[in-house]
C-alpha positions as CSV (number, residue, x, y, z in Angstrom):
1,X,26.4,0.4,162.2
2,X,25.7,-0.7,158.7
3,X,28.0,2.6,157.6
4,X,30.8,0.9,160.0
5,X,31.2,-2.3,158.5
6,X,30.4,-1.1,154.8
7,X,33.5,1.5,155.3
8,X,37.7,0.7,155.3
9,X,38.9,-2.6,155.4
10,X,36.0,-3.7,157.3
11,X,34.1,-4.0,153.9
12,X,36.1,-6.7,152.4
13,X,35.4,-8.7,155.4
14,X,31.4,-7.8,155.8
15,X,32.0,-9.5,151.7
16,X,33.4,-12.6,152.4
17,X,30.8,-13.4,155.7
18,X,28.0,-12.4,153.0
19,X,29.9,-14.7,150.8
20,X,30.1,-17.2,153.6
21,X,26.8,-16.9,154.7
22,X,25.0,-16.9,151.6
23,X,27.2,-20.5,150.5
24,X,26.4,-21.9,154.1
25,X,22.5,-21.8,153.1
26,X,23.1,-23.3,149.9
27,X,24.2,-26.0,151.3
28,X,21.4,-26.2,153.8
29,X,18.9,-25.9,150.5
30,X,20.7,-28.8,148.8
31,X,20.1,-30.7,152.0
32,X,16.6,-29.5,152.4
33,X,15.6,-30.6,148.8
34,X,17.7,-33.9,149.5
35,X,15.3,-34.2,152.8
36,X,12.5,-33.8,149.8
37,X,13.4,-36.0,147.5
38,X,14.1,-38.8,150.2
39,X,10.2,-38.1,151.2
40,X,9.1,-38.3,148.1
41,X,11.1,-41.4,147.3
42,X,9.5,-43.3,150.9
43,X,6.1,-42.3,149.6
44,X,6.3,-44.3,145.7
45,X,8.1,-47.1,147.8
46,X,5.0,-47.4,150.2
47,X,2.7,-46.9,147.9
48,X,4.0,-49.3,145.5
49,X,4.7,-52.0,148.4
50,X,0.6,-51.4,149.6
51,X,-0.8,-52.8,146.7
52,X,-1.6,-56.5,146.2
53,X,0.9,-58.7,143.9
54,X,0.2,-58.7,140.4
55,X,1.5,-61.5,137.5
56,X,4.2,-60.4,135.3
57,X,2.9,-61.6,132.7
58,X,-0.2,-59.4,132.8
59,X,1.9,-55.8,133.3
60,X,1.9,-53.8,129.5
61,X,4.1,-51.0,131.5
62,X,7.0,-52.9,133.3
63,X,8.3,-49.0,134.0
64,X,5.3,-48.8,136.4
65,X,6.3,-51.5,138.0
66,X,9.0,-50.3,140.7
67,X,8.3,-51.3,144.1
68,X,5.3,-53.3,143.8
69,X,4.8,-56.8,144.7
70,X,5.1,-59.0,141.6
71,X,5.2,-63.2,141.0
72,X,6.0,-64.2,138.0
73,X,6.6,-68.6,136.8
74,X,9.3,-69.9,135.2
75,X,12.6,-71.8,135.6
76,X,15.7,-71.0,137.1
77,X,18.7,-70.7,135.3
78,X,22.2,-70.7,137.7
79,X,24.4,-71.5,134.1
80,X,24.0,-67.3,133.4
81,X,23.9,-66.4,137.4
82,X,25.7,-63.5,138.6
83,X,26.6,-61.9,141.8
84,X,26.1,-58.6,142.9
85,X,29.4,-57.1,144.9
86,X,29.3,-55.2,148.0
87,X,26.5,-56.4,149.9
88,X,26.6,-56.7,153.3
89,X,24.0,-58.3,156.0
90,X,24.3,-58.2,159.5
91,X,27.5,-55.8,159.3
92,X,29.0,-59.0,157.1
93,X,30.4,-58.1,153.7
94,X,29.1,-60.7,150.4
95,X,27.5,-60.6,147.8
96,X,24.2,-61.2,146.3
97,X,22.9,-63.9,143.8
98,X,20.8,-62.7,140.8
99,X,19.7,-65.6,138.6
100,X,17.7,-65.3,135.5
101,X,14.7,-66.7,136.0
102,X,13.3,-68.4,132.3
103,X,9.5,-67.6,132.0
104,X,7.5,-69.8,131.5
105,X,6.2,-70.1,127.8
106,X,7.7,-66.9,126.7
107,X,11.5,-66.9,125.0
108,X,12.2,-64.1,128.1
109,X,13.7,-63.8,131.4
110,X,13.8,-61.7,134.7
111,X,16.6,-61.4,137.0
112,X,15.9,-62.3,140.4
113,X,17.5,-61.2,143.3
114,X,17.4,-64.1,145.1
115,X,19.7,-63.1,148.3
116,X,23.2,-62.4,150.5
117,X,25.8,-64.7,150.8
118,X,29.2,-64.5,152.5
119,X,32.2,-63.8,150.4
120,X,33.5,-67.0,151.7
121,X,30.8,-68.9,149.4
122,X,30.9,-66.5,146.2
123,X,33.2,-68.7,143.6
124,X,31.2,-70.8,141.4
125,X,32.3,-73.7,142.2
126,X,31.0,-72.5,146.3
127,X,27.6,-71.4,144.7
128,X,26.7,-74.5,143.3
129,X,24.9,-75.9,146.7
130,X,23.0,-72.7,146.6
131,X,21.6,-73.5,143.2
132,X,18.0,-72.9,143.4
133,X,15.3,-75.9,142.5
134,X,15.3,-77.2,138.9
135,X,11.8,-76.8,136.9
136,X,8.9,-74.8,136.8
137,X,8.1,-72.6,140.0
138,X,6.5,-69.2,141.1
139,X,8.6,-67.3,142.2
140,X,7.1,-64.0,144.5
141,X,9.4,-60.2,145.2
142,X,9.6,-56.6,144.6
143,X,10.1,-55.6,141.3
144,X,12.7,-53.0,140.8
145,X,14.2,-50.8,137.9
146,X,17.6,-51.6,136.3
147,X,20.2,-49.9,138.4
148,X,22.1,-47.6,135.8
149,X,25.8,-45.7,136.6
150,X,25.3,-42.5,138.3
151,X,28.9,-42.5,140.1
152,X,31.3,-44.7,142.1
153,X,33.1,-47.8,140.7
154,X,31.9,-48.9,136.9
155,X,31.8,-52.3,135.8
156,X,34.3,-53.0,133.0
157,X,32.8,-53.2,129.3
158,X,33.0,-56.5,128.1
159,X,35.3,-57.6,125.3
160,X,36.9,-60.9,122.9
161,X,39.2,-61.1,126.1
162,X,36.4,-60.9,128.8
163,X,33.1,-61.7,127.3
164,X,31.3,-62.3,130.6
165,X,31.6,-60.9,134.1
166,X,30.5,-62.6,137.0
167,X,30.4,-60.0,139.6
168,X,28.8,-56.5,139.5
169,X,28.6,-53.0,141.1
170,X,24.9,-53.0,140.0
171,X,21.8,-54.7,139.1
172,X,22.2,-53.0,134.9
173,X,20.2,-55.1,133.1
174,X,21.2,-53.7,130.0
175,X,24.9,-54.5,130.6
176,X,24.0,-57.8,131.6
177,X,22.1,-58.5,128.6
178,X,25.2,-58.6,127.2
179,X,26.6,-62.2,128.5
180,X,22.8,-63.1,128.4
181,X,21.9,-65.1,125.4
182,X,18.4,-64.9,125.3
183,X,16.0,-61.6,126.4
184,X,15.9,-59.8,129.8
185,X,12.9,-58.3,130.9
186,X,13.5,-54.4,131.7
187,X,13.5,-55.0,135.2
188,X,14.4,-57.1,138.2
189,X,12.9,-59.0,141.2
190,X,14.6,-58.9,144.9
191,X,13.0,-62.1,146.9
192,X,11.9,-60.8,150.4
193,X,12.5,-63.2,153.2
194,X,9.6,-65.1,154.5
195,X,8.6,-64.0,158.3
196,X,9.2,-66.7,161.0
197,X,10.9,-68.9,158.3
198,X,14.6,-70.3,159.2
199,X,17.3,-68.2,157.8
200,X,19.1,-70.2,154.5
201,X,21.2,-69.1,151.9
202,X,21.2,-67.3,149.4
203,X,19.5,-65.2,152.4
204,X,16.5,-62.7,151.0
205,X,17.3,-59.1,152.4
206,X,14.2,-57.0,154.1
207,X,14.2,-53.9,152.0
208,X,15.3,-50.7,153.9
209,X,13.4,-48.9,156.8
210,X,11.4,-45.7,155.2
211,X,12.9,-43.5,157.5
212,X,13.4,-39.7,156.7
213,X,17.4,-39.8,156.9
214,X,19.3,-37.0,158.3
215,X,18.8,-34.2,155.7
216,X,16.3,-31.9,157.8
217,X,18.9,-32.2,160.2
218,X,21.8,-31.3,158.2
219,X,19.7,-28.6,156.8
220,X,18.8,-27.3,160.0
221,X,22.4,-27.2,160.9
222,X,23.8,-25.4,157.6
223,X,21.3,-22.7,158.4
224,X,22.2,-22.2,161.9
225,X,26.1,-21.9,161.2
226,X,24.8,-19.2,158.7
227,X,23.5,-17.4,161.0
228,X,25.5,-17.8,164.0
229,X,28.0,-16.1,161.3
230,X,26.1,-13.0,160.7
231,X,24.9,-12.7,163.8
232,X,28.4,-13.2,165.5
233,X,30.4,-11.1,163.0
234,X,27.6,-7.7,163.4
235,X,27.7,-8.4,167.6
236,X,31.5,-8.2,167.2
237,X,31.9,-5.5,164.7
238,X,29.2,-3.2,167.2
239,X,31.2,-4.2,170.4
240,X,34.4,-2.8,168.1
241,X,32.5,0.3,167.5
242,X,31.3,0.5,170.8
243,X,35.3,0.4,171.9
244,X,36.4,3.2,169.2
245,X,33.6,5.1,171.1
């Protein structure tokens, strides 16, 4: 049998189901180490949201900081607010509100996160009864790392012609501290909504269920096309040679 389809014309196409084969379980590998990744990703997040809030002000290493429960004092300031694009709650399409947030005896500031609203209510002018309260509050959420461009739409550079943007693809700080004119802490806060209290905008967004995603799946599937190919091509290549018989 293995003479058969090694032999003729028969050999160029035993190649390209090796070829085929051997690409379909690459693609099952790329979705296995996805399914890994994804893992690995649900347990920092859980970790991280397990432990007990701490004060901004006390962290050394904000990097350490991603997914854990954070408060941090200070004053709002909607004058330098800006909306993230492409947001969508409830299956409706907005945006979300991230407002420096001036800390409290320090010359600093964090973004926070502080919810959706409908694209209905995103000009400034439409924003203004969302303003948050004036003076000093504490302010409690989830820290998270600058989102940086790995892909997908980019947010123009600023220039003389447009020095300041007020919608972006992406929470990246470092852009942002751009049109900022005082400092931005390394990091931002996304508000979480309070349980049992009445939904208000800017609405805080429950972050996403730690679920293992389809990967395995996928990767289970990638592996059985591969070898539903082998396995189909040698049944049909020995019922051929069965037939020459």
């Amino acid at each position: 049998m293995v003479r058969y389809i090694l032999t003729g014309k028969r050999l160029i196409a035993t190649f390209l189901v090796l070829i085929g084969a051997v690409a379909l379980c690459g693609l099952g590998m790329w979705q296995l180490d996805r399914h890994y990744q994804r893992a690995a990703l649900n347990a920092r997040i859980a970790a991280g949201l397990a432990q007990s809030p701490v004060a901004l002000e006390t962290v050394d290493d904000l990097q350490s900081l991603d997914y854990r429960p954070v408060t941090a004092r200070g004053a709002f300031d909607p004058t330098h607010e800006v909306l993230l694009r492409n947001r969508s709650l409830n299956g409706v399409t907005g945006y979300h509100v991230i407002t420096p947030l001036r800390l409290s005896g320090r010359n600093e500031a964090v973004l926070v996160d502080r919810g959706w609203i409908p694209l209905t209510e995103a000009s400034p002018e439409a924003r203004r009864k969302f303003a948050p309260p004036a003076g000093e509050m504490l302010v409690t959420g989830i820290a998270r790392q600058p989102e940086t461009y790995v892909g997908g739409p980019q947010d123009p550079p600023l220039s003389p012609e447009r020095p300041r943007l007020d919608a972006w693809f992406r929470v990246d700080v470092a852009r942002i501290q751009e049109q900022t004119p005082y400092p931005l802490l390394p990091l931002f806060i996304e508000v979480q909504p309070i349980p049992g209290a009445e939904p208000t905008l800017p609405q805080p967004v429950p972050l996403p269920e730690l679920d293992q995603g389809p990967h395995l799946g996928y990767a289970i599937q990638w592996f059985a096309f591969a070898g539903i190919l082998v396995v189909g091509y040698v049944v049909l290549q020995r019922n051929t040679l069965r037939g020459e018989g």
